[in-house]
N, CA and C atoms as a LAMMPS dump frame, in Angstrom:
ITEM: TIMESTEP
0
ITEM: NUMBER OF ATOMS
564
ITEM: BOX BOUNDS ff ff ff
-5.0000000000000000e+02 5.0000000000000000e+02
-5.0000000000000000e+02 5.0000000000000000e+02
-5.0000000000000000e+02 5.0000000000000000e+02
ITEM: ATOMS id mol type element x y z
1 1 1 N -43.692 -36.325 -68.985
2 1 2 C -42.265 -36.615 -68.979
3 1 3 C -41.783 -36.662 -67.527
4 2 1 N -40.937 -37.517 -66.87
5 2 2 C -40.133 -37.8 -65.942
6 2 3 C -39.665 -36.169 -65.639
7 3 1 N -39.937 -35.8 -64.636
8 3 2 C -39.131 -34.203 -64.315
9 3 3 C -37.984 -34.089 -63.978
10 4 1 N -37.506 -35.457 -63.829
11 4 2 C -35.514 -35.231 -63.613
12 4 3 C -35.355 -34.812 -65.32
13 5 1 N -35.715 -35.916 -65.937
14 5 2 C -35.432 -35.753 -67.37
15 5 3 C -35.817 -34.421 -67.986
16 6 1 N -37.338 -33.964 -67.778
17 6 2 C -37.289 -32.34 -68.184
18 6 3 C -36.851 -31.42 -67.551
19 7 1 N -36.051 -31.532 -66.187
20 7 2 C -35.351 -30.419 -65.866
21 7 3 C -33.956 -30.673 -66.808
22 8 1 N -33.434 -31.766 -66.723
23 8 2 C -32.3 -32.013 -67.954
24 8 3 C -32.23 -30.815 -69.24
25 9 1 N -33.575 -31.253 -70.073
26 9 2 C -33.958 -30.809 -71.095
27 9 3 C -34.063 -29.362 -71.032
28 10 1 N -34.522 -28.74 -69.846
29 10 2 C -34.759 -27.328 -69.935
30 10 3 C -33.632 -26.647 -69.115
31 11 1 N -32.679 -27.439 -68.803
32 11 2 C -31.63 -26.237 -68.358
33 11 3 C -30.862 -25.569 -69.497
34 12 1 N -30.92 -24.099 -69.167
35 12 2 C -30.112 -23.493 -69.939
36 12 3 C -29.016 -22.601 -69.307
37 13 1 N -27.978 -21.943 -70.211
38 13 2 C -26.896 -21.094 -69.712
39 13 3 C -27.769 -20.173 -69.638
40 14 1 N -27.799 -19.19 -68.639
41 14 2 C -28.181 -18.161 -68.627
42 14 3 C -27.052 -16.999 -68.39
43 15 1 N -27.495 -16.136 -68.942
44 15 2 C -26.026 -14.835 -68.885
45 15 3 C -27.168 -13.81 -68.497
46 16 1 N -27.973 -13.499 -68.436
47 16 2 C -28.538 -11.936 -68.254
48 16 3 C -29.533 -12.234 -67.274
49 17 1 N -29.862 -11.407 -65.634
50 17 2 C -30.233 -11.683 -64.452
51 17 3 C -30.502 -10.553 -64.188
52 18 1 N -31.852 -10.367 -63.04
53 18 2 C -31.837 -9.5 -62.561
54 18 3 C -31.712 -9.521 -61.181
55 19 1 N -31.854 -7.899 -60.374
56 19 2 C -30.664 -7.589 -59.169
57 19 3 C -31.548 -8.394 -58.353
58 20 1 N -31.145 -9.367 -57.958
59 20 2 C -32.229 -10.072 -57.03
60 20 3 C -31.327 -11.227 -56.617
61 21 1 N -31.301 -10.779 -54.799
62 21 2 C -30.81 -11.684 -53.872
63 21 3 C -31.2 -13.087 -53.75
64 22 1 N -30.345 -13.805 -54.127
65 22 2 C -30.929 -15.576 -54.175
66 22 3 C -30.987 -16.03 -52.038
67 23 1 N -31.886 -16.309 -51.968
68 23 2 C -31.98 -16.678 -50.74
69 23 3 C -30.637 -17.787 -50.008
70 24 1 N -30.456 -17.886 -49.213
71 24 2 C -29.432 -18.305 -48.731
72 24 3 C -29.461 -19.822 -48.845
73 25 1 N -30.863 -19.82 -47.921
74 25 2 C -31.324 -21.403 -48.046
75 25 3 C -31.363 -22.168 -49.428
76 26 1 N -31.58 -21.556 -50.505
77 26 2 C -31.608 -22.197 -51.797
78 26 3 C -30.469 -22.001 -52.598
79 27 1 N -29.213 -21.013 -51.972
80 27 2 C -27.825 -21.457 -52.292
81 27 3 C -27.276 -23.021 -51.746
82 28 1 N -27.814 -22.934 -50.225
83 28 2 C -27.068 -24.066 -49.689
84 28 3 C -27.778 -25.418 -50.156
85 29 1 N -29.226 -25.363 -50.534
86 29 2 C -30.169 -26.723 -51.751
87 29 3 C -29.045 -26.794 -52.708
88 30 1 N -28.698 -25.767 -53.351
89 30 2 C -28.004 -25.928 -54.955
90 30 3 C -26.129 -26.727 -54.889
91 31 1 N -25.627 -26.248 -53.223
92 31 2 C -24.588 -26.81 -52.457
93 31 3 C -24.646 -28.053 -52.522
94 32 1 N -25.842 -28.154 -51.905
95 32 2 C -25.969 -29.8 -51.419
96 32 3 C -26.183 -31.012 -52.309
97 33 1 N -27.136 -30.308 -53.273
98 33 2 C -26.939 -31.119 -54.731
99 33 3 C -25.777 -31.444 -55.757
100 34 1 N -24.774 -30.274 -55.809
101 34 2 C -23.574 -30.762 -55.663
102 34 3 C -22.634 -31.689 -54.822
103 35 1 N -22.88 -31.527 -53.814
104 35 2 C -21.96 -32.39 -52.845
105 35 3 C -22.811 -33.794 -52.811
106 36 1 N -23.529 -34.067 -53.835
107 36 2 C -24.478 -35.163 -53.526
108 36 3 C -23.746 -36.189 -55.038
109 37 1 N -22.992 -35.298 -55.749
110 37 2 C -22.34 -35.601 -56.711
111 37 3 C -21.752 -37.372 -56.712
112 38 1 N -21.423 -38.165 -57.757
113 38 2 C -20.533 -39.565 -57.235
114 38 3 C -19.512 -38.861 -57.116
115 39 1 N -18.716 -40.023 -56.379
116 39 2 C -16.714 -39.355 -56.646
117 39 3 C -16.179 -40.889 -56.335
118 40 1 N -15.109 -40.783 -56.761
119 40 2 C -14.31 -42.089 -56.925
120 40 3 C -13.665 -42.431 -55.92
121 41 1 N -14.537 -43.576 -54.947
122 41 2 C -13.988 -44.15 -53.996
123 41 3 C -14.752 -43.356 -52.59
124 42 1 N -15.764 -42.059 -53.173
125 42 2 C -16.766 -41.723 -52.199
126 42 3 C -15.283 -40.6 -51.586
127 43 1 N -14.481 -40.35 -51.614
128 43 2 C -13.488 -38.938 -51.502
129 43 3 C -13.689 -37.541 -51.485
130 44 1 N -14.9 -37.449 -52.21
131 44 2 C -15.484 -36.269 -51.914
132 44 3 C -14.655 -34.951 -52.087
133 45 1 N -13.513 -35.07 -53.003
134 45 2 C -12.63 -33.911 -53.079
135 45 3 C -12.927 -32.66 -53.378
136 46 1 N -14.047 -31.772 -53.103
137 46 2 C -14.343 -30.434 -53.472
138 46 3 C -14.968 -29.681 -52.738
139 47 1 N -14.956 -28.591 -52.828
140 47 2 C -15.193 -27.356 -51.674
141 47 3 C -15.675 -26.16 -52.26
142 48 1 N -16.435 -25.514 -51.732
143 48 2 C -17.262 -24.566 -52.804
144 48 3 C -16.902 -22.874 -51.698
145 49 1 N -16.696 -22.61 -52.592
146 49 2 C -16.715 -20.547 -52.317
147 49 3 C -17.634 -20.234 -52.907
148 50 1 N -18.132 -19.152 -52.05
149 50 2 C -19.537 -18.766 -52.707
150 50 3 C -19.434 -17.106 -52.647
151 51 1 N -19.643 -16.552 -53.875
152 51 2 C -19.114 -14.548 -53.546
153 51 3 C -20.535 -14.116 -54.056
154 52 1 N -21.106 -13.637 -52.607
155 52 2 C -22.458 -13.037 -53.073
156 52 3 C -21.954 -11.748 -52.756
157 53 1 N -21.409 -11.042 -51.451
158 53 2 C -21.164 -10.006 -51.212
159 53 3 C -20.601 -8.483 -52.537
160 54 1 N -21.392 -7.84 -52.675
161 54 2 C -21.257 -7.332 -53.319
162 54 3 C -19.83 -6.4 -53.845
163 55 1 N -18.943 -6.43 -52.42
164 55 2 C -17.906 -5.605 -52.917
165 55 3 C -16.691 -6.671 -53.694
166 56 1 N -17.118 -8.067 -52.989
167 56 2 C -16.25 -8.683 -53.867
168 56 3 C -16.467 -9.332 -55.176
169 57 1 N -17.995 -9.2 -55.137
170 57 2 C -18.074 -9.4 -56.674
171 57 3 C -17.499 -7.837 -58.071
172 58 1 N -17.696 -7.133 -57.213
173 58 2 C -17.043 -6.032 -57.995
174 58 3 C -15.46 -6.349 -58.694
175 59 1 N -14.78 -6.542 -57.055
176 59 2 C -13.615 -6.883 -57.372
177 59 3 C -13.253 -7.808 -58.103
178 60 1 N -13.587 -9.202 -57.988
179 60 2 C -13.912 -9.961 -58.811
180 60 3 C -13.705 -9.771 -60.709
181 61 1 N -14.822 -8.571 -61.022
182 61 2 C -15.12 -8.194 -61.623
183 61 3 C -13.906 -7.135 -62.464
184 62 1 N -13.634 -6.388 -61.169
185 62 2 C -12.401 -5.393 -61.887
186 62 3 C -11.152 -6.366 -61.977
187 63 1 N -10.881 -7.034 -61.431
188 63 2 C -9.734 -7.956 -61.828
189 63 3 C -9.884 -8.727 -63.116
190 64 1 N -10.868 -9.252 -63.495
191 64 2 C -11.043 -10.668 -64.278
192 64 3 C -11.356 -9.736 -65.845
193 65 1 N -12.475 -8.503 -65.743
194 65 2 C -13.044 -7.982 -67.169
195 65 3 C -11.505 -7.973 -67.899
196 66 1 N -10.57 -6.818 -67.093
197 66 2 C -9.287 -6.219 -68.385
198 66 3 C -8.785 -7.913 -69.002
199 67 1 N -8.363 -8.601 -68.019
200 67 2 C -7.672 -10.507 -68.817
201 67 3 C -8.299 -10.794 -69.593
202 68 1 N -10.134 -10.739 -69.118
203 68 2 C -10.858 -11.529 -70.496
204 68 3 C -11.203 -10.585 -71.859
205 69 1 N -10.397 -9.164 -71.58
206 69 2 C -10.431 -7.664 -72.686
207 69 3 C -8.739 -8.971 -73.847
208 70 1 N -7.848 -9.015 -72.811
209 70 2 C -6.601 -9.327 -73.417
210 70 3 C -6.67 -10.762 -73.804
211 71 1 N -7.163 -10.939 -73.13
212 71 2 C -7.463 -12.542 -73.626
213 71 3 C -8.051 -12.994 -74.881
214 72 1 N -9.639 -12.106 -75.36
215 72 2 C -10.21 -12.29 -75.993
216 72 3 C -9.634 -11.538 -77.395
217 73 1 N -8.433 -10.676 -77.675
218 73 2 C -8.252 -10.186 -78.402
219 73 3 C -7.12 -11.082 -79.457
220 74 1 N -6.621 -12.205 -78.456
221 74 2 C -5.603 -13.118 -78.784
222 74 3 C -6.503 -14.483 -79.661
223 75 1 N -7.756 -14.55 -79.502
224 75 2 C -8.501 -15.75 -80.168
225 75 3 C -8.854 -15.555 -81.439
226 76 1 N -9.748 -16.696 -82.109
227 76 2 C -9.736 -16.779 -83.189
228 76 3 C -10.813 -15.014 -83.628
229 77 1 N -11.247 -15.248 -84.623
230 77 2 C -12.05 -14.037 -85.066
231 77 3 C -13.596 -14.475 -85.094
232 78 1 N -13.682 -15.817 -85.488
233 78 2 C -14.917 -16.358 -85.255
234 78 3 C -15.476 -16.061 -83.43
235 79 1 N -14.762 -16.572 -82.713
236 79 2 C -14.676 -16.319 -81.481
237 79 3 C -15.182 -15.038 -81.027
238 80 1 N -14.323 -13.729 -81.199
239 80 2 C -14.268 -12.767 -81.164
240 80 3 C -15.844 -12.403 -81.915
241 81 1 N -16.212 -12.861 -82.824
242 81 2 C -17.354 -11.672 -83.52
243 81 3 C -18.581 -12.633 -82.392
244 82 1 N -18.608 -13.993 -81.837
245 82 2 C -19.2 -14.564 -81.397
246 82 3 C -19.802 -14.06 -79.934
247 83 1 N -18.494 -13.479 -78.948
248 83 2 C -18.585 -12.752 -78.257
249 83 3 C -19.225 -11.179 -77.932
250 84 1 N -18.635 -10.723 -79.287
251 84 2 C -19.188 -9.162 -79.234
252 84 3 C -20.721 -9.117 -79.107
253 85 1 N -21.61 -10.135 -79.688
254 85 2 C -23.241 -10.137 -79.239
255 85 3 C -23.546 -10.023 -77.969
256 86 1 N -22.865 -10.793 -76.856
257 86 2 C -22.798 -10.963 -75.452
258 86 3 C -21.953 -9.566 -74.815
259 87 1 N -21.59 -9.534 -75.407
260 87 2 C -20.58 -8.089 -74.872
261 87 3 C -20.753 -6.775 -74.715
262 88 1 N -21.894 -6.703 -76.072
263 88 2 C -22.353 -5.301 -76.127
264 88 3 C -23.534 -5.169 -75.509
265 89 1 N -24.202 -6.193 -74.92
266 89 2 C -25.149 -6.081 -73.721
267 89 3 C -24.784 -6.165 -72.18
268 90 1 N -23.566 -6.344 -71.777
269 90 2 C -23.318 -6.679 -70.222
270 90 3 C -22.334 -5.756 -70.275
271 91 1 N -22.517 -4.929 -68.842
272 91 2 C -21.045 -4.894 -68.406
273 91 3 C -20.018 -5.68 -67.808
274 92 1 N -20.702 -6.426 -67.468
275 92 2 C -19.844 -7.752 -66.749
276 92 3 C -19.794 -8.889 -67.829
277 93 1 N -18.745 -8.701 -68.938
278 93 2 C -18.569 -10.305 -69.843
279 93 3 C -18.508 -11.401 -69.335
280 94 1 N -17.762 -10.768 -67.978
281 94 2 C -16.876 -12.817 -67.56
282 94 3 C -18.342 -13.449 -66.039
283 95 1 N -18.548 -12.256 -65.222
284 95 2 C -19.272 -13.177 -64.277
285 95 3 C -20.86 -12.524 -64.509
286 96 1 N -21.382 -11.908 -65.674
287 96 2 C -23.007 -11.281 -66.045
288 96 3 C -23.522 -10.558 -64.985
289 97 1 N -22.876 -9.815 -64.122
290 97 2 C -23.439 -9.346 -62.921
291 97 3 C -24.047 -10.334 -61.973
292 98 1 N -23.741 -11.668 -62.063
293 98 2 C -24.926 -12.341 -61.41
294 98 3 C -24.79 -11.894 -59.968
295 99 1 N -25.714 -12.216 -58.945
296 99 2 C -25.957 -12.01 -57.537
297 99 3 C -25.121 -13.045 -56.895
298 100 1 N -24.725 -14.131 -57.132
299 100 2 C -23.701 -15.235 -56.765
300 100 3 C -22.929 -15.911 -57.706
301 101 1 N -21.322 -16.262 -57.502
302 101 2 C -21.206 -16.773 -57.932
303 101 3 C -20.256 -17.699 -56.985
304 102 1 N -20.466 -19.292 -57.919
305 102 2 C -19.356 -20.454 -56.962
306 102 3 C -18.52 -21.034 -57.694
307 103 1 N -17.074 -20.633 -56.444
308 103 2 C -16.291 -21.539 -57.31
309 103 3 C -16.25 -22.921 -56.319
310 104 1 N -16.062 -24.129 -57.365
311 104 2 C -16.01 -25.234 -56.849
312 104 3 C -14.314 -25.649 -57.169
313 105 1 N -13.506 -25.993 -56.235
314 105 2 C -12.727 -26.479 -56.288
315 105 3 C -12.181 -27.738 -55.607
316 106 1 N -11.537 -28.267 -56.767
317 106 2 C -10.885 -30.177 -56.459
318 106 3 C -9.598 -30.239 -56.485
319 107 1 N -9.561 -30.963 -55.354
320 107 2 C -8.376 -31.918 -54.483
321 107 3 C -8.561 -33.283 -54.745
322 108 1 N -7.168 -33.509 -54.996
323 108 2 C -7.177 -35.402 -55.51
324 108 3 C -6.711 -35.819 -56.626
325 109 1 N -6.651 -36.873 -56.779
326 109 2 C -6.417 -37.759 -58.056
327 109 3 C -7.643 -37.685 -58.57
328 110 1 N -8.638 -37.752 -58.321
329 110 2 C -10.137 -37.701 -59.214
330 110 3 C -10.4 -36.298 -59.634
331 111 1 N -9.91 -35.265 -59.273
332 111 2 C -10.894 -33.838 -59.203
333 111 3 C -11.228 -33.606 -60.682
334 112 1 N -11.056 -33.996 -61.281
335 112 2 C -11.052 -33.635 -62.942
336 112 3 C -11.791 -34.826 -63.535
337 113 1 N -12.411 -35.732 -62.999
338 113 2 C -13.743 -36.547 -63.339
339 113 3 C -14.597 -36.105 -62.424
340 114 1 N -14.344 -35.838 -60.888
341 114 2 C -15.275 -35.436 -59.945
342 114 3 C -16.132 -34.366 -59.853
343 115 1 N -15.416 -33.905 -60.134
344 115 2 C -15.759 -32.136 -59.867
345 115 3 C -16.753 -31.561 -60.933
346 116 1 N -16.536 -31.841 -62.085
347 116 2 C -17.858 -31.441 -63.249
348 116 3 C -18.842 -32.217 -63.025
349 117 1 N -18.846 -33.364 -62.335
350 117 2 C -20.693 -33.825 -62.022
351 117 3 C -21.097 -32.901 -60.857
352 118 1 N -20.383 -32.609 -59.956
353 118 2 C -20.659 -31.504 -59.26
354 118 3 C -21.261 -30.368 -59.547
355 119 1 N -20.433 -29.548 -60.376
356 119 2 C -21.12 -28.575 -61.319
357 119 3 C -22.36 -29.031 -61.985
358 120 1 N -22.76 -29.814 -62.623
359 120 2 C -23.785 -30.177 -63.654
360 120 3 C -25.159 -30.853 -62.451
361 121 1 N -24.787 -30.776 -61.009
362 121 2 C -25.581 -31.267 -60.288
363 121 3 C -26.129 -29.771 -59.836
364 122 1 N -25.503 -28.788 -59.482
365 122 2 C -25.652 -27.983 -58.585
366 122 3 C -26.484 -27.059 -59.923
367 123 1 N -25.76 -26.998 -61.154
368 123 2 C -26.683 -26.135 -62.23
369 123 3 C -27.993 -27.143 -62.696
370 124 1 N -28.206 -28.041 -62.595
371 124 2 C -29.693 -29.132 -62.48
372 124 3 C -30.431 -27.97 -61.373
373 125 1 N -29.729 -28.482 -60.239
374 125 2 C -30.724 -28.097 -58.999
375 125 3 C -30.96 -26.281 -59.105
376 126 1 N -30.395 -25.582 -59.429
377 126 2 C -30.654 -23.903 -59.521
378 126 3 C -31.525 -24.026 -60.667
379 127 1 N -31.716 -24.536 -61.647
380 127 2 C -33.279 -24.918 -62.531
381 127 3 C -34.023 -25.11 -61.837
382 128 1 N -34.049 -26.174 -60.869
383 128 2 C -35.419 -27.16 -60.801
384 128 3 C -36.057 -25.566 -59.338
385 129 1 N -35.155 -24.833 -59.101
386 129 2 C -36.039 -23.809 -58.281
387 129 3 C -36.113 -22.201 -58.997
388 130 1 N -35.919 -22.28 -60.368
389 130 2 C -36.292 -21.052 -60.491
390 130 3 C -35.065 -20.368 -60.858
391 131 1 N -33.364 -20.838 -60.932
392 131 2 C -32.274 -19.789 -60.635
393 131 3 C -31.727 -20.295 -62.048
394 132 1 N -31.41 -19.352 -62.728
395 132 2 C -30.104 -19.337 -63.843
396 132 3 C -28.923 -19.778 -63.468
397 133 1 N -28.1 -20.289 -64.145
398 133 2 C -27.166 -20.875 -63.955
399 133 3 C -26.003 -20.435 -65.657
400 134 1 N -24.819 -20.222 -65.183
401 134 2 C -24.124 -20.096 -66.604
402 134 3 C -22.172 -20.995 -65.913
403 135 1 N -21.792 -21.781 -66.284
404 135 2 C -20.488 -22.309 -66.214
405 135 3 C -19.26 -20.89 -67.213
406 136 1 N -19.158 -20.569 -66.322
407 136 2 C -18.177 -19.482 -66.704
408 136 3 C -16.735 -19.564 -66.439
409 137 1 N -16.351 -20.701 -67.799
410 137 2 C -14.3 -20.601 -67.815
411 137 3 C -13.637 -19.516 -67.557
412 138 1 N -14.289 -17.955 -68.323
413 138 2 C -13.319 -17.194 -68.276
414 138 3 C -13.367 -16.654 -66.689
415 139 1 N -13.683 -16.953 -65.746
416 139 2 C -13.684 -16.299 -64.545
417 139 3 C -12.379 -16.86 -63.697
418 140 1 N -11.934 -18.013 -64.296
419 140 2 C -10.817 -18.295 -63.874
420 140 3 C -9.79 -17.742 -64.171
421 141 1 N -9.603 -16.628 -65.63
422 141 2 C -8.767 -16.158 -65.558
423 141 3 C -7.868 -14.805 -64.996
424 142 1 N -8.715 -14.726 -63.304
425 142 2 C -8.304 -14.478 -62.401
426 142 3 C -7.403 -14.999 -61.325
427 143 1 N -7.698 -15.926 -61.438
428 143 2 C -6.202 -16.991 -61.221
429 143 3 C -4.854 -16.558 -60.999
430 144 1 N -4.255 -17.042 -59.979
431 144 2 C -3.211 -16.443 -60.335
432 144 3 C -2.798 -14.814 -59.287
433 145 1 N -3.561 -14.1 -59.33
434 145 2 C -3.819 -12.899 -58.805
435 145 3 C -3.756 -13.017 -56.945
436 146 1 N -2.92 -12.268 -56.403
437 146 2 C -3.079 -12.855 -54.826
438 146 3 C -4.278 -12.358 -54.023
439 147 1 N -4.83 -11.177 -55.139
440 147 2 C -6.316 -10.732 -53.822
441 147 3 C -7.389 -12.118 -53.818
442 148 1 N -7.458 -12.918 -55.432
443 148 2 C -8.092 -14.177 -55.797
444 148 3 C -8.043 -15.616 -54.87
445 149 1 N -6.53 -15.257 -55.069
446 149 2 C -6.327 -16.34 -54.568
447 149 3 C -6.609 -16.452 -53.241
448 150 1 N -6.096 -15.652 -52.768
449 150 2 C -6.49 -15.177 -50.903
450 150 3 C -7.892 -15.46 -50.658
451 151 1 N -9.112 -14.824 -50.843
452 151 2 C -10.302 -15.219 -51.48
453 151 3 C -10.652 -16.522 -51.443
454 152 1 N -10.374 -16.875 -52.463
455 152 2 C -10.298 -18.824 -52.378
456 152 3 C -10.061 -19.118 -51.716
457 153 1 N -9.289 -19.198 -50.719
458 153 2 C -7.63 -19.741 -50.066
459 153 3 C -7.478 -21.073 -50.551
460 154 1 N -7.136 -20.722 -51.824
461 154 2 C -6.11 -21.658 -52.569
462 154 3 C -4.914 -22.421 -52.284
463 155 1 N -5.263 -23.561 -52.093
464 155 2 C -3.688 -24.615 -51.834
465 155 3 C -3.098 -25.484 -52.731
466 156 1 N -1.904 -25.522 -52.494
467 156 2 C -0.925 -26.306 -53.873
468 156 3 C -2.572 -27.462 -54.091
469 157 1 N -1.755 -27.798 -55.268
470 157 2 C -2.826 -29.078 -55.6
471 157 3 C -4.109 -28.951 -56.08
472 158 1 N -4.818 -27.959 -55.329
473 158 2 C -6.251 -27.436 -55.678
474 158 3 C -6.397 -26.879 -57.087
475 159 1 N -7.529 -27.067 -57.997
476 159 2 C -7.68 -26.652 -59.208
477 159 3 C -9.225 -26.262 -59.144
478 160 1 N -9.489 -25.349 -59.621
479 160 2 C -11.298 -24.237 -59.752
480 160 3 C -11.811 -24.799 -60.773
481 161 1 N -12.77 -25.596 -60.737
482 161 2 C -13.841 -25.5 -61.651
483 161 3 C -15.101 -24.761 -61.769
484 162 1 N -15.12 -24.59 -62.94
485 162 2 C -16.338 -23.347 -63.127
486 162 3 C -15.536 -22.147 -63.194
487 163 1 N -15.706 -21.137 -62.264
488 163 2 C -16.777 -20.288 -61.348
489 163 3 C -18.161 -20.862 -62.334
490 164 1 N -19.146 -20.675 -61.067
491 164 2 C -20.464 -20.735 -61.974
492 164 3 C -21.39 -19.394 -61.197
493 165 1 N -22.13 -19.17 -62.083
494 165 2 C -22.639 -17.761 -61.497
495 165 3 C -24.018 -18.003 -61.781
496 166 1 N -24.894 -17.751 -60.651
497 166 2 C -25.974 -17.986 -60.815
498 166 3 C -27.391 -16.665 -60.247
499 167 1 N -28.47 -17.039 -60.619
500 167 2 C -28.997 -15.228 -60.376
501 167 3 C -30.517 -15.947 -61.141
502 168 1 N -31.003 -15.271 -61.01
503 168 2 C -33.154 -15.247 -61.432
504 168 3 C -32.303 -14.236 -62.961
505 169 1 N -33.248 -15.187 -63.775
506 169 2 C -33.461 -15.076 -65.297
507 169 3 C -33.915 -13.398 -65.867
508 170 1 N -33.445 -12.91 -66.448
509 170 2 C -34.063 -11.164 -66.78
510 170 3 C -35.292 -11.287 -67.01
511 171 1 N -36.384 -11.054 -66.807
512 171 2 C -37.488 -10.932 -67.54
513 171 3 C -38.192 -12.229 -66.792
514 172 1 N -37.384 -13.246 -65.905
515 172 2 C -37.757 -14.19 -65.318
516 172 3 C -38.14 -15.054 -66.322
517 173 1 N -37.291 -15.114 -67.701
518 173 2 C -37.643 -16.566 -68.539
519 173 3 C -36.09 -17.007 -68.531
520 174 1 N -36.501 -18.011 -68.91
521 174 2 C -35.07 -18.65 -69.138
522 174 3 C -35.158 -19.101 -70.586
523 175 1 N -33.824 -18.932 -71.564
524 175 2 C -33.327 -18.838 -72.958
525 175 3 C -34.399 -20.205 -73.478
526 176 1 N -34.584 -20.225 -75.147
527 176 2 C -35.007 -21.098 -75.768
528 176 3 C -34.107 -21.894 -75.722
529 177 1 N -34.678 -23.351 -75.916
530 177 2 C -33.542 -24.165 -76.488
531 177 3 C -32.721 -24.497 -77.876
532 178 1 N -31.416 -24.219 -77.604
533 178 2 C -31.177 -23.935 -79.201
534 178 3 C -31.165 -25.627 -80.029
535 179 1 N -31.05 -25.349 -81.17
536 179 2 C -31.286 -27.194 -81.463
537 179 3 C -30.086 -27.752 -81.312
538 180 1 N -30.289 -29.146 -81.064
539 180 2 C -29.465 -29.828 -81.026
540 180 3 C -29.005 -31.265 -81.904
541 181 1 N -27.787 -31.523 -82.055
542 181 2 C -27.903 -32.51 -83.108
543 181 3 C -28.376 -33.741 -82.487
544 182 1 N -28.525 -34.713 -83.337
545 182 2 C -28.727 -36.051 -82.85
546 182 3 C -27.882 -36.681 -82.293
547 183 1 N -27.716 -37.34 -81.262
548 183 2 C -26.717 -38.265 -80.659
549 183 3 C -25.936 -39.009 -81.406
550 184 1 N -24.961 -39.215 -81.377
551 184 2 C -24.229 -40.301 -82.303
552 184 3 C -24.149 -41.143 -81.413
553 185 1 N -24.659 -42.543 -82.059
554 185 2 C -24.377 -43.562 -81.319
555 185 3 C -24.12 -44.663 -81.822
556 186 1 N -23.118 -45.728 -81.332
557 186 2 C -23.187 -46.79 -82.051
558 186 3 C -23.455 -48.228 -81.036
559 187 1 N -24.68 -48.734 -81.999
560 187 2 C -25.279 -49.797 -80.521
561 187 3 C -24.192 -50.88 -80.991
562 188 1 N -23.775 -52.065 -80.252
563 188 2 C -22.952 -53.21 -80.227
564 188 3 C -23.404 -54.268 -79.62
């Protein structure tokens, strides 16, 4: 098989990592494969934060867990019992303890077509060397917050995609693939 195509096939979310420093150089590979992203008109609207440092992933952490405690209590129940599997194994629900995580954020009229090939480039490339990767919505719901925002340094206009948090696999495997349906397609 084509190895673009089976790294495709074998990326998975990963949520559970162990304590292990991702090298710097293969943060800034997983950067660059993002920024290698298309964008409309070649604009290039996005900028990446990267929180490896440990005290701010804490913080991070103590800010974002209690929102996604209140947050998650407001959703459906399906939701809720869906979560508690993931929950009662981490202390960290929203960012899994990982060793890094990035937020990518877009500027522009495009950032909201741009910016998720970004993401889906940069979680390709943390596969193809070995690193877990998980797209984590609820980490945004730190947002908002001025130690966060400061952090970011967030400007009008700017919008976060992801956080994505990335880290070496527990046990150093990465998840089965769960099945998937068939494509719907209609040829013309």
């Amino acid at each position: 098989m084509n190895p673009v195509i089976e790294n495709i096939f074998e990326r998975r979310s990963v949520r559970f990592f162990v304590s292990k420093v991702i090298p710097q150089d293969d943060l800034k590979e997983i950067i660059d494969a993002g920024n290698a992203a298309p964008s409309g008109m070649n604009t290039q609207g996005w900028r990446f934060v990267v929180v490896t440092d440990e005290e701010n992933r804490k913080r991070l952490k103590d800010i974002t867990v209690p929102k996604y405690r209140s947050w998650l209590k407001k959703t459906p129940p399906d939701l809720q019992v869906m979560r508690a599997g993931i929950d009662k194994l981490v202390d960290d629900p929203v960012y899994y303890s990982a060793p890094a995580v990035i937020f990518v954020i877009g500027s522009g009229m495009v950032k909201d077509m741009d910016c998720p090939m970004v993401c889906q480039n940069m979680m390709l490339a943390a596969r193809s060397l070995g690193i877990g990767s998980c797209w984590v919505h609820m980490g945004q719901l730190a947002l908002g917050e001025a130690e966060v925002n400061a952090l970011l340094e967030l400007k009008d206009g700017e919008k976060v995609f992801g956080p994505i948090v990335f880290g070496y696999p527990s046990g150093n495997e990465f998840p089965l693939s769960p099945p998937k349906k068939p494509a719907s397609v209609k040829w013309a």
